[in-house]
N, C-alpha and C positions, 0 to 999 in steps of 0.2 A: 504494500500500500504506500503513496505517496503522503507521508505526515510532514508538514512543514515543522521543521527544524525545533519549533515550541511543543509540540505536540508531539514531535520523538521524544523532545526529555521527558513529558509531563508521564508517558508510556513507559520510559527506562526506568524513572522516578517508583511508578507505583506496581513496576517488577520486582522493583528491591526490597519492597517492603511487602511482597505476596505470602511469604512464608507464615501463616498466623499461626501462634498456640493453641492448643486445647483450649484453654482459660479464655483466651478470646473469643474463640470457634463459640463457646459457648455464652457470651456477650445479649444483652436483652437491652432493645429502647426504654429507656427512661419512663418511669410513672407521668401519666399527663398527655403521653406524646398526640392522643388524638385531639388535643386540644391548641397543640402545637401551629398559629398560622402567624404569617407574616404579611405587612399590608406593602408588599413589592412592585416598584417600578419596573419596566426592563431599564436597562442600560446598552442599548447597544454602543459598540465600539471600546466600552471598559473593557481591560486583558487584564485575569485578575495577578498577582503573584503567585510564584510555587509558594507560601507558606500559606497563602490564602487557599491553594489549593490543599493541603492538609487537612485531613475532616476528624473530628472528633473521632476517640476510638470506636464509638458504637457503629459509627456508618462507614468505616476503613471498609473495604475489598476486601474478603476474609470465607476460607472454606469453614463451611459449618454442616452441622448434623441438621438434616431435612429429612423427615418421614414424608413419606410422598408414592401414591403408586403410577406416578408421570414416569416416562422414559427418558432416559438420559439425551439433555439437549432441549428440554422443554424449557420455557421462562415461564417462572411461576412471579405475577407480583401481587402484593400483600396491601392494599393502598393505606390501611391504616397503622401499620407497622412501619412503613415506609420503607420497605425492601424489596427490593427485587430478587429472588432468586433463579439462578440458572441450575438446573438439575445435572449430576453428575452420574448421579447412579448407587447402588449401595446405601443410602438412607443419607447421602451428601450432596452438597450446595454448594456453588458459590455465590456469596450473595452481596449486595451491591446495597450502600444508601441512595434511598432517593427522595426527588421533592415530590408531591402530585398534586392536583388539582386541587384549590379553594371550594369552600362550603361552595352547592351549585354547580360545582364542574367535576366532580369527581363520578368514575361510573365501573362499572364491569362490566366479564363478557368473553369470551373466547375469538381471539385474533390468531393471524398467522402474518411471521411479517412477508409483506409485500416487495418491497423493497430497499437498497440500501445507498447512503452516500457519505463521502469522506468531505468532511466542513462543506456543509451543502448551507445556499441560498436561504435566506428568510422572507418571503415576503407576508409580515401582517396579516392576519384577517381581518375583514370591516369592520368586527365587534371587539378586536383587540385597539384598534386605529379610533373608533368612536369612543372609549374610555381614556386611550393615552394619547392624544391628537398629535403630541409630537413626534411620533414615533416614524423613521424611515416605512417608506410605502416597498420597499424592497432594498434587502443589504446583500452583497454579495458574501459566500465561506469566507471565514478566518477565525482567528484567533481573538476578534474584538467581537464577532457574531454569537446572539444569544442560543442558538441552533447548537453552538461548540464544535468537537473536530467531529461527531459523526452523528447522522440519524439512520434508525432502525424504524420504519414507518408502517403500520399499524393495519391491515388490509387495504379498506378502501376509505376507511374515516379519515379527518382530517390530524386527526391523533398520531406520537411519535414517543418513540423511545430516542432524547437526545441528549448530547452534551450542554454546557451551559457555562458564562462567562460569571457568573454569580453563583460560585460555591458556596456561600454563606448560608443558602437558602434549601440545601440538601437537608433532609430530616423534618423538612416545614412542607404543609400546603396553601404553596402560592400558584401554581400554573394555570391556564384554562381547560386544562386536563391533559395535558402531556406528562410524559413523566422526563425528569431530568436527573442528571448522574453529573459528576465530575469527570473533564475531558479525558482524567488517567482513564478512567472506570469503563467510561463510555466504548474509548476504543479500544480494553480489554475484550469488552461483551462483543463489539464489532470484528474483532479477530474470530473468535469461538463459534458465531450462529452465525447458518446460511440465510438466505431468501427461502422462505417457506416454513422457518423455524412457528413449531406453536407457542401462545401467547397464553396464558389464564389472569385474567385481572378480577381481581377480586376486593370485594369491599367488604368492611365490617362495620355496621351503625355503633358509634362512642352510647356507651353506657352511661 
């Protein structure tokens, strides 16, 4: 894959630290987390730092133990947990922080992804553009794109599995229901699934 020079480190970066422990492996979100939201602008064209990009230990990139009778290679994500996990096989995961959708945009449902691209294009939807009126009507990939270095896109909805230039907001629901990951993350998961990989999003109503 062609990563621009930022985006191999952020990759080499979050190989170094793939190795997780047991004690990790077995790591839980915080008490609260579904109450967890952020009232987030985008930012396009912000590139954040690598120390920015460092996520708290709960949402690092980390194999864990998953009961699951999915086959290996499925994504399973968690929307109120805020993980993603990628199924490996034998009752393991790897599993990914992520942001999802704000109260009204979060949903479920079984996907398969459609297609893929490396720091792919943003253009806006009207009802992203009618809340944030500032907002670029169209940004090309990069590293200042809130898109990040990859999307994994979602059948035929307008939905995406993507990177995102605001890691700050992993672990929170701000999106219009996409889900986002930190650019290491993103194009780890982008290495690993094909076109055609299955999806399961699921939700759980906060107690």
């Amino acid at each position: 894959m062609r990563w621009s020079i930022l985006g191999a480190l952020a990759v080499a970066a979050a190989f170094a630290g793939g190795a997780a422990s047991e004690a990790q492996a077995q790591a839980r979100p915080p008490a609260g987390l579904n109450s967890m939201l952020l009232d987030v602008q985008e930012e396009p064209g912000r590139v954040p730092s690598p120390d920015e990009e460092q996520l708290d230990p709960t949402f690092r990139r980390q194999p864990v133990y998953f009961r699951t009778n999915e086959p290996p290679g499925t994504i399973v994500i968690h929307t109120d947990e805020r993980f993603l996990y990628l199924v490996l096989g034998d009752n393991r995961a790897m599993r990914y922080g992520i942001g999802v959708g704000r109260d009204g945009f979060q949903w479920s449902g079984l996907q398969k992804i459609s297609r893929k691209a490396e720091w792919p294009d943003w253009t806006p939807p009207p009802e992203m553009i009618q809340r944030q009126p500032y907002l670029p009507r169209f940004m090309a990939g990069g590293p200042g794109n809130p898109m990040g270095a990859a999307a994994l896109y979602l059948g035929q909805t307008v939905y995406r599995i993507h990177g995102t230039n605001q890691p700050q907001t992993i672990g929170y629901a701000v999106s219009s229901g996409c889900f986002r990951l930190v650019n290491s993350d993103v194009a780890d998961l982008y290495s690993r699934v094909p076109v055609g990989t299955k999806v399961i999003i699921r939700q759980t109503p906060a107690l």
